[in-house]
Each structure stands twice: as structure tokens, then as C-alpha cells.
C-alpha positions in Angstrom: 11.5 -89.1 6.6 11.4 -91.7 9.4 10.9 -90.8 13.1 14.5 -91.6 13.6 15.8 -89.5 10.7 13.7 -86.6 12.1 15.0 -86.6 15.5 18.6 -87.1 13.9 17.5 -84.0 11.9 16.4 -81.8 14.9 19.8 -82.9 17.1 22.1 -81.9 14.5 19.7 -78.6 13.6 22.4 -75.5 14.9 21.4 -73.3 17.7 22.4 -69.6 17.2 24.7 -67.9 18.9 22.3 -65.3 20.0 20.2 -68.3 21.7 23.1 -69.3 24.0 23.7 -65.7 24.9 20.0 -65.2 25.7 20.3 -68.3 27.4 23.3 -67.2 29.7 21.4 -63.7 30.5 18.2 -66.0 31.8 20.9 -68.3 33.6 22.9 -66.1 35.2 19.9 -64.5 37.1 18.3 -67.3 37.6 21.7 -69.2 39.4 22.1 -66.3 41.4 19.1 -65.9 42.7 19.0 -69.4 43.5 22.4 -69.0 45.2 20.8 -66.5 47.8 18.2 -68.9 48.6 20.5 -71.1 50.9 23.2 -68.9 50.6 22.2 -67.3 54.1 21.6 -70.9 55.6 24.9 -71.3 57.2 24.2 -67.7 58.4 21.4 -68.7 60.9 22.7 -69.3 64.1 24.7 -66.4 63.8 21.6 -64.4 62.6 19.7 -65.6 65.3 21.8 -63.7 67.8 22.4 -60.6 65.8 18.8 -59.8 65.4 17.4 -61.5 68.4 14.8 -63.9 66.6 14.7 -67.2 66.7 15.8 -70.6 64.6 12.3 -70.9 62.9 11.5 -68.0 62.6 15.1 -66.7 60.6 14.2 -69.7 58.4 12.1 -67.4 57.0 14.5 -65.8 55.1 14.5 -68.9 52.7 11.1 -70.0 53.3 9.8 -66.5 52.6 12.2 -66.0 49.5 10.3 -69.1 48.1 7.3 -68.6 48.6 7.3 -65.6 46.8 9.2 -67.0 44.1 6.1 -69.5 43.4 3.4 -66.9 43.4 5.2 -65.0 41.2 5.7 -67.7 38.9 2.1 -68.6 38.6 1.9 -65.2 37.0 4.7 -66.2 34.3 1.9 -68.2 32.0 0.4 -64.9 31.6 3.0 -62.4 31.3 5.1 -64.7 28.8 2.3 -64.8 26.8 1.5 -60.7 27.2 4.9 -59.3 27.2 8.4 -58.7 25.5 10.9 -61.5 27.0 13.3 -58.7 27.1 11.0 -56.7 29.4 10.6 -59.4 31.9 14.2 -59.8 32.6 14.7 -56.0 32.6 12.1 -56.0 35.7 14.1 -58.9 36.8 17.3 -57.6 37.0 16.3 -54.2 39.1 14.2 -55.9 41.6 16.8 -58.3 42.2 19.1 -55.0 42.5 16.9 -53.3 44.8 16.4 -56.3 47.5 19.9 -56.8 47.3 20.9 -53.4 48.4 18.2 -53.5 51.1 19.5 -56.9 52.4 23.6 -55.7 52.6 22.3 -52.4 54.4 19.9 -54.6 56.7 19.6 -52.6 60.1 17.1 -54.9 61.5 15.4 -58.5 60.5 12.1 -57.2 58.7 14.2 -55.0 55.9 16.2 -57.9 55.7 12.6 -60.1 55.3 11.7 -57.2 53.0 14.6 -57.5 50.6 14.6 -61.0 50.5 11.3 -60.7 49.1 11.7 -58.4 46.7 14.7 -60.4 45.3 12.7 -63.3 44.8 10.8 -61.6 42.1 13.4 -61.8 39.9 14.2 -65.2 40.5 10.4 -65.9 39.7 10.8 -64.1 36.9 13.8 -65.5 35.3 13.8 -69.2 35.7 10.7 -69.8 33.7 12.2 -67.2 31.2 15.5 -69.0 30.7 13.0 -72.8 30.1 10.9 -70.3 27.9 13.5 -69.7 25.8 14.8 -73.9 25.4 11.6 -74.6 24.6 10.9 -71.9 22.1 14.3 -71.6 20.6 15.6 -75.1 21.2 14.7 -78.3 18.4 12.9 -81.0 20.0 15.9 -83.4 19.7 18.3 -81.8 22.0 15.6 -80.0 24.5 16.7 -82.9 26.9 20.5 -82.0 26.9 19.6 -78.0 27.3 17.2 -78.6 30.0 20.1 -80.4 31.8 22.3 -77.8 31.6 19.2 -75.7 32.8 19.0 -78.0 35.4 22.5 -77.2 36.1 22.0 -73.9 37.0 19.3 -74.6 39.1 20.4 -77.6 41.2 23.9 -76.6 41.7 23.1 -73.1 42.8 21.3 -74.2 46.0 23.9 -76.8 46.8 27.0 -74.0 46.4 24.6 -71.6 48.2 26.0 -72.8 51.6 29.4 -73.5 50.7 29.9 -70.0 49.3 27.6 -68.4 52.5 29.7 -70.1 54.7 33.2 -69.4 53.0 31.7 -65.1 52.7 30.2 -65.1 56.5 33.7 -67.3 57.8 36.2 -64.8 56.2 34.2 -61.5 56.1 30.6 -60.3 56.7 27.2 -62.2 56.0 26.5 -58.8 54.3 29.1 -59.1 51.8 27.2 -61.9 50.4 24.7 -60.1 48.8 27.2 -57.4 47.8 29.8 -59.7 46.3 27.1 -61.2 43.8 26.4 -57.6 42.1 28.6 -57.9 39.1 26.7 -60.8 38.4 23.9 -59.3 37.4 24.8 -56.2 35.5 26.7 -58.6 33.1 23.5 -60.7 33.2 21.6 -57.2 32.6 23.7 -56.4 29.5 23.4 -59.6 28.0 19.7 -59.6 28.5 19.0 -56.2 26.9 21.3 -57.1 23.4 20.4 -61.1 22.9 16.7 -62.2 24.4 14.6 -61.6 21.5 10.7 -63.6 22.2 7.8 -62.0 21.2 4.8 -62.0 23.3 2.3 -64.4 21.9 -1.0 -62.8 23.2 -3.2 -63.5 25.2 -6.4 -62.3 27.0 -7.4 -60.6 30.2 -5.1 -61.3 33.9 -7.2 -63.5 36.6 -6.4 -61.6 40.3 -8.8 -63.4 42.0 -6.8 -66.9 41.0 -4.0 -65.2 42.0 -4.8 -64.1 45.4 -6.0 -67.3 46.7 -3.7 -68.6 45.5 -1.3 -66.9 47.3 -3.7 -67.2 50.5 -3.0 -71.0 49.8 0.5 -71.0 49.9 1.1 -68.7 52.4 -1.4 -70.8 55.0 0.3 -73.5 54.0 3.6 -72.9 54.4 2.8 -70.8 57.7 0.8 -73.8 59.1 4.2 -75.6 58.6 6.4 -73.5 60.2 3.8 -72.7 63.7 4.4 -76.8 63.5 7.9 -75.9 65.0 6.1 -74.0 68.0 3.2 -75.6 68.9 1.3 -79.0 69.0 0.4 -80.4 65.0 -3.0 -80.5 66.2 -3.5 -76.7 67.9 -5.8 -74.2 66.5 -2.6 -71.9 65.5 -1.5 -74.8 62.8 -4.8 -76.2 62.1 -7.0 -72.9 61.4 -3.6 -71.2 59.3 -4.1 -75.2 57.0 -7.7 -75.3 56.9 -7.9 -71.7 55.5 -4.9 -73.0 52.6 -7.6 -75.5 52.0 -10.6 -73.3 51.4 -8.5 -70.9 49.3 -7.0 -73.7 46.9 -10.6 -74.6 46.7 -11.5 -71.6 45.8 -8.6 -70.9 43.6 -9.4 -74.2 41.6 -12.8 -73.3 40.9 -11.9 -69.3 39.8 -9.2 -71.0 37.3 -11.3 -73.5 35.6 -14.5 -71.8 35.6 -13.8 -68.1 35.1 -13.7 -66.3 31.7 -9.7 -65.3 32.4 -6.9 -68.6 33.8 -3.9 -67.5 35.6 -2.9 -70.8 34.4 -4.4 -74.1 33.0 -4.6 -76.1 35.7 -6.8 -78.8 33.9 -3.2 -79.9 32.2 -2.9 -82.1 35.4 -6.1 -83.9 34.1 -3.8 -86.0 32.2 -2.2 -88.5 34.4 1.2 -88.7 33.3 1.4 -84.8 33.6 -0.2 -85.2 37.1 2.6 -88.2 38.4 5.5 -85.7 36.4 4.1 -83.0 38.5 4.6 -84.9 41.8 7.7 -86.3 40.8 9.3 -83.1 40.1 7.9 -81.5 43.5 9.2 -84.4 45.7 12.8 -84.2 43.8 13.1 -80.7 44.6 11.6 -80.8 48.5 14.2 -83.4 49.1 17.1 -81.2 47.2 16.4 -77.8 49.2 15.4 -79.5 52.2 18.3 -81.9 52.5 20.6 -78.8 51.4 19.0 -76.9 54.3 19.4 -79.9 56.5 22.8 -80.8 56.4 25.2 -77.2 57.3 22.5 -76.9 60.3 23.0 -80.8 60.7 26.6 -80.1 60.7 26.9 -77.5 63.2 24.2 -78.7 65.4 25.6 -82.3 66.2 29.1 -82.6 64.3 30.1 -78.8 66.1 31.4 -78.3 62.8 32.5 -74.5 61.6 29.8 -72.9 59.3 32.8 -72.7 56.8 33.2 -76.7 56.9 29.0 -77.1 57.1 28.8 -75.3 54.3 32.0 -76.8 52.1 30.4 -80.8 52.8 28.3 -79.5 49.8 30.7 -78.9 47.3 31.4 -81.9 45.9 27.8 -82.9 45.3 27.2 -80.3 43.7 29.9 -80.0 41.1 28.9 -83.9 40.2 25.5 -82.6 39.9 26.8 -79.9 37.6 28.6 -82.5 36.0 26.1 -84.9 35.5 22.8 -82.9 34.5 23.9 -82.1 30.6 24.9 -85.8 30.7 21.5 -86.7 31.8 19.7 -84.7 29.8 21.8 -86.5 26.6 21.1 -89.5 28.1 17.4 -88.7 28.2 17.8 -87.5 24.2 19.3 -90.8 23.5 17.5 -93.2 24.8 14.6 -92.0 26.5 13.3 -90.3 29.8 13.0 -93.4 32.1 16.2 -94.4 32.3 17.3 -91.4 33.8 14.7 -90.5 35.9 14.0 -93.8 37.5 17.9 -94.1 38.0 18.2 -90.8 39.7 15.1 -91.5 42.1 16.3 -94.9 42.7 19.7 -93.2 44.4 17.6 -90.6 46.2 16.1 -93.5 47.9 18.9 -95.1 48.7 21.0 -92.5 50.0 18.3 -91.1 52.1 18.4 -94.7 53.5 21.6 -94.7 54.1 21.8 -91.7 55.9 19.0 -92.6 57.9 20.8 -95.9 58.8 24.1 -94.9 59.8 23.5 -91.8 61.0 24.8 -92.8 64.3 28.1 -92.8 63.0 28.0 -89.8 60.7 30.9 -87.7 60.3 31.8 -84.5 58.1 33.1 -86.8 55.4 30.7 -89.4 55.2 27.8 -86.8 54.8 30.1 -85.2 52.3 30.4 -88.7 50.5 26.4 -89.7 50.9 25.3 -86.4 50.0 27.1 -86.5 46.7 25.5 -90.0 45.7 22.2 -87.8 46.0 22.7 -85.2 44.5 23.9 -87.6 41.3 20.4 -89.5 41.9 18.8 -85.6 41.8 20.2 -84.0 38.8 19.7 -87.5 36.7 15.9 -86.9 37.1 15.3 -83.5 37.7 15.3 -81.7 34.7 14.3 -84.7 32.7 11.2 -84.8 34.7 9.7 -81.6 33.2 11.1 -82.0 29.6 9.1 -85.5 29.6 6.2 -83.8 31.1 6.6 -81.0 28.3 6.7 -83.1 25.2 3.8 -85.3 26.6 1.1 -82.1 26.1 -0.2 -80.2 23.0 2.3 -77.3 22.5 -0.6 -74.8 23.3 0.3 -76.0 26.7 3.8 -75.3 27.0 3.3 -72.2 28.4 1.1 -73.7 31.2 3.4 -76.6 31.6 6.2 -73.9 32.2 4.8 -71.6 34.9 3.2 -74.8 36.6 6.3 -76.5 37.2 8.4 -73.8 38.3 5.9 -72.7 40.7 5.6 -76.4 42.0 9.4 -76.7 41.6 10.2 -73.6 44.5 7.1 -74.4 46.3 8.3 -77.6 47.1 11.3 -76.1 48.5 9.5 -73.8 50.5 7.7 -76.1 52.3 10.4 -78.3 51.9 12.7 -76.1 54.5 9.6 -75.4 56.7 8.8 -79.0 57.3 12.7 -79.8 57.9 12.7 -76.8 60.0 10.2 -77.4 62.0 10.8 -81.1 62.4 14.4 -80.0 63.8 12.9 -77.1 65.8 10.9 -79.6 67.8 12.8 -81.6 68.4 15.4 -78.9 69.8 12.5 -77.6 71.7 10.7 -80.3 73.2 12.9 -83.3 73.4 15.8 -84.4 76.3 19.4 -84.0 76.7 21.7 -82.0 75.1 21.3 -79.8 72.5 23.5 -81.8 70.0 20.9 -85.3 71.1 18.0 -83.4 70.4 19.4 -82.0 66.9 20.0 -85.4 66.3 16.7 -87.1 66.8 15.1 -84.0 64.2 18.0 -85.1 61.7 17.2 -89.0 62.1 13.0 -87.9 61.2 14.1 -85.8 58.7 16.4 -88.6 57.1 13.4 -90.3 57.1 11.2 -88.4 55.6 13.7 -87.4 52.5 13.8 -91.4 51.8 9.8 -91.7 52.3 9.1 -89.4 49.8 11.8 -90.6 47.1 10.6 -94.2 46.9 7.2 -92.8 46.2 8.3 -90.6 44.1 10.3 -93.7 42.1 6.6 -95.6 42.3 4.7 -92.3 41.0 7.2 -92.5 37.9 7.4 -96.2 37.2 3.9 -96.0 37.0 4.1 -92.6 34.4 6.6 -94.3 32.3 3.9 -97.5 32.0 1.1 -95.5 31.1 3.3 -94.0 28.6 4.3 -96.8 27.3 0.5 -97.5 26.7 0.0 -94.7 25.4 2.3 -95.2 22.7 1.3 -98.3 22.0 -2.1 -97.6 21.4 -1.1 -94.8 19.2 0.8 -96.7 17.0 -1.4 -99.7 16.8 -4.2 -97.0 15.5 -1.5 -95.6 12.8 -1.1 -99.4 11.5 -4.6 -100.0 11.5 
């Protein structure tokens, strides 16, 4: 059988039905805990007044959310490997219950923080479960188109997040969005306990240590990011929160690669490609949840737009993200992962450019417009990004591949929102003029910033796709010889 026969072989190979209901049980907890990440963004200013706090430090609520989401999924390597599928969405779906009780009955802003929290371990939990099961129960020719419809889930989530937050919080309470979403997830509960059907595979003992720094890591991080908003970049109450995230990724590194337990295997970014992939996939998700976060505070900020309208300008691009993500990842099946990839980065750039550019003259409708041409340029190369990164490893590492990139995949958007915060924090705080003029100089950085980091993002992967090519090369000249 040629190579071409084979892959015609393993896109025509049927998927059970059972798959694409265990699929659906994995997706509908993952999209809805996704949702509640910027669901509550159009909620700030109000938030801000009911609980007497300030703009960065309600960001939190997102920022917090996903920085829990990635140390839990940095344990997902492990308990994939140690426990029934079925159990870990059955965890899932109660914590996800219980934070979202605490957050609807929310007298005050820590048992809000608190539930937040506690709902983002079951969004840690359930997105590397649903790419567990595509690339366990999936063939190899059509992991590209399921991975877009995963990609789906997970990029139009945070773009209706805001759109539905502001529609809920316009019309009724801010509390009813976390009680309207319920239903949700006993269907996904029922689904999950009757159809997701992975065996653990084994594995040895759990590495806390790893695990705790880090967690050390990208807490400092993240809070050296958001004291940025508050004080000078260069102060002892940003610096000494960053240097200690250094020492404890240090530390972290060393415990992972030399200790007789991994948490995960880190050394997978010892391979080039995987290491560009890596950074490709965390730039295309900073700008997606930063932008997304951007844009309904944007809105209201300089535009004076309702939180209903801020949050609506979102729509669109996301249902063409919806709609183009399966197409992408069939386009990736068909005729390879570049095309896509360096497409979809090559729009990011550009609409972050022109955003930056005519900003001045930036209306509901024209964000609306711009932001749709991005979010096309996001879901052509977001998925793809870590199904080319997958198939470009031993399969003893898909596991590893898995947990990695989800974890990078929400840190990114943690400290994707706390840098946009706290860019648009000082400059409300420490610049001249009216509010509205000082919103907008924070926008016009952050604008910046998103189109910075998508044109190196588009070198990082031209560069991958040319090793790759290589790569290939070289194997098959060694086959002919």
C-alpha cells in the first residue's frame, strides 16, 4: 500500500457513534467552561462598583480562572495515563457544578474568586480529555478535521463569552449567567457516564514537587503582570513577584528532567519543530483571549458603547471562526499543515495592523468587521498548530504533547489578559485627559502588541515548516538509499 493509499484508507476508516458522543460529553464541558472565562468580561465595570474593587484587580476573575486551568492541566499527562477517562470527567462535571453555584450565590468578591477557581478545574480537566479522545479514537487521516471542530469549541467559546455576558447582564442579572449554563452540563454529565470509554494506560509514581513550582511559576508570573498595572515595571513589587517565577521554573525544570517521577516530559521541546509549534500555539491564543478581553472594555471605554453592544461586536467573528475551523482542519488533511497555519497567522498580523492603524477612526462596526478577519486568521491555525506538533513526535509522547499544549494554550491567555489589562490600567491610571483618551492610548499599545507577536509568530512557523521540510527530505533520501 502506498503512503497515499494509506492516508485515503485512514480518511475513509468510520468513526463510531459512541466516539462522537464521547466527543460531545468532553466538548460540551469544555465550551462552557470556556464560555465563563470571558463571559464575565462585559461584567467588569459593573463589578467593579458592586464589590468595591478595582479594574485590575476584577480581572482576576479571568486571569485567576486561567491560571488554574493550566496548573491543572499539567497534571492531565499523569492522570490520563493513571485513570478511567470516565472518572476524570465525572470529577469534571461536579466541580464545575460546585463553583458555579458558589459564583450565582456570590455575596462578596473572594467566594466569587473562590468559585471561579474551582470551575476552572473542570475546564482543565476536560479539554485535554476531549483532544485525548481525537487522538486515541480518531485515524490519523482525519485527526486534522476533528481537531478543527475541537478548535471550534474552544475558539468560539471565548469569543461568544462576551456577547452572551453582555446580552445575560443587559436583560437580567450577571448572576444568571452562571445559572443559565447548568443544563449544560448535566446533559454533558449523562453523556459522559454512558459513551467515554479510555482505559488508563499506566503509568508510575505523581511528581508534586514539579507541580508546585510550577505553580509558584505561573502564579509569579502572572501576578508580576498584573502589579505591572499599579506600579512602575521596574519596582520591587513586580520585579521580586518575576524573579521568584524565574527561580521556580528553574527549579521546576530541573525536578522534571532529573527526578525518578515527570509531571510531564518537558524534554519533547528539545525537538525544534515541537519547540516553534509550542510558541506558535501560545502567541495564537494570547492574542485570541487578549484581543477578546480587549475589545467589550475597548468598546465601552472609548466608543461609550452598551455592554450589550461591546459584547455583540464579537459575534460575527466568532461564528466565522466556528465556521472556518473544521474547514481548516480539512484543509490541513488535504494538503498539509502550512498552508493553513501560515495563512491564518499572516491575517493575525495584518488585522492587528490594521487596527493599530486606523484606530483613530474606529467605530462599533469597523471593530466588528476587523475583528472577524482575525478571528478567520486564528481558527485557520489554531488547532492545526498542535495536530502538526502531534504527528511530528513518537506516539509515546502524545500524552505529553497533550497536557503541554493545553497548559501553554490557557496560560497564554492568562497572561494574555493580565498584560492587556495592565497595559490599559496604566494608562487609565497614569496618563492625561479624559478617561475615554487615556483608554485609548492603552488600546493603541495593546493593538500593537497583538500585531508584534503575530508576525513573530508567522516567522517562528515558516521557519518550523522549513525544518520540516528537511526533515522529510532527509528521511526519504535515507529510504532510497
Amino acid at each position: 500500500m502506498t503512503e497515499r493509499d494509506e492516508i485515503m484508507s485512514n480518511n475513509n476508516e468510520k468513526i463510531s457513534r459512541q466516539t462522537y458522543l464521547a466527543l460531545l460529553a468532553a466538548a460540551l464541558l469544555s465550551f462552557t467552561g470556556i464560555l465563563t472565562e470571558t463571559s464575565m468580561n462585559v461584567t467588569f465595570p459593573e463589578l467593579t462598583k458592586v464589590f468595591n474593587v478595582t479594574l485590575d484587580t476584577v480581572q482576576w476573575i479571568t486571569t485567576g480562572y486561567l491560571l488554574m486551568v493550566t496548573i491543572v492541566m499539567a497534571t492531565t499527562a499523569f492522570l490520563l495515563k493513571k485513570f478511567k477517562s470516565q472518572t476524570i470527567h465525572l470529577v469534571a462535571a461536579l466541580a464545575f457544578v460546585i463553583g458555579d453555584v458558589m459564583c450565582a450565590l456570590s455575596p462578596d468578591f473572594p467566594i466569587l474568586m473562590s468559585g471561579r477557581l474551582i470551575q476552572a478545574i473542570a475546564t482543565g480537566l476536560s479539554t485535554p480529555l476531549m483532544f485525548h479522545i481525537i487522538f486515541n479514537k480518531i485515524p490519523a487521516g482525519r485527526i486534522g478535521s476533528m481537531t478543527g471542530l475541537a478548535g471550534m469549541v474552544i475558539s468560539l467559546a471565548p469569543a461568544l463569552g462576551p456577547t452572551y455576558g453582555g446580552t445575560i447582564s443587559s436583560t437580567m442579572s450577571w448572576r444568571m449567567i452562571f445559572w443559565l449554563i447548568l443544563p449544560i452540563i448535566v446533559i454533558s454529565w449523562y453523556l459522559g457516564s454512558h459513551y467515554i470509554r479510555i482505559d488508563p494506560a499506566g503509568t508510575g509514581g505523581f511528581d508534586v514537587i514539579s507541580l508546585i513550582f510550577l505553580a509558584a511559576t505561573l502564579f509569579s508570573m502572572v501576578f508580576a503582570v498584573s502589579r505591572a498595572g499599579k506600579y512602575a515595571i521596574l519596582s520591587s513589587e513586580v520585579l521580586v513577584p518575576f524573579v521568584i517565577g524565574l527561580i521556580a521554573l528553574a527549579v521546576f525544570i530541573y525536578s522534571d528532567t532529573h527526578g525518578h517521577t515527570q509531571l510531564l516530559d518537558i524534554r519533547i521541546l528539545k525537538w525544534l519543530t515541537t519547540s516553534l509549534s509550542a510558541f506558535t500555539y501560545f502567541v495564537l491564543q494570547f492574542v485570541n483571549i487578549g484581543v477578546s478581553f480587549l475589545i467589550p472594555v475597548y468598546c465601552q471605554y472609548v466608543l461609550h458603547s452598551s455592554p450589550f453592544i461591546a459584547g455583540l461586536v464579537l459575534l460575527p467573528g466568532s461564528l466565522v471562526g466556528a465556521a472556518v475551523s473544521p474547514y481548516a482542519g480539512q484543509l490541513a488533511d488535504m494538503k498539509g499543515y502550512a498552508l493553513p497555519i501560515i495563512l491564518g497567522l499572516s491575517s493575525m498580523t495584518l488585522g492587528g495592523l490594521i487596527f493599530f492603524g486606523i484606530q483613530a477612526v474606529l467605530t462599533a462596526w469597523t471593530v466588528l468587521l476587523i475583528y472577524t478577519f482575525l478571528r478567520f486568521g486564528f481558527n485557520m491555525g489554531f488547532s492545526n498548530t498542535i495536530s502538526n506538533a502531534m504527528l511530528n513526535v513518537p506516539r509515546k509522547y502524545t500524552a505529553d504533547v497533550n497536557s503541554l499544549f493545553s497548559m501553554i494554550q490557557q496560560f497564554a491567555g492568562s497572561i494574555g489578559v493580565g498584560i492587556v489589562a495592565a497595559v490599559m490600567a496604566i494608562s487609565q491610571n497614569n496618563g492625561a485627559g479624559s478617561l475615554a483618551a487615556r483608554s485609548f492610548i492603552g488600546g493603541k499599545y495593546d493593538f500593537l502588541l497583538a500585531t508584534l507577536l503575530s508576525a513573530a509568530a508567522l516567522v517562528a512557523a515558516i521557519i518550523n515548516f522549513r525544518i520540516q521540510k528537511h526533515l522529510k527530505l532527509n528521511i526519504e533520501e535515507s529510504h532510497s538509499a
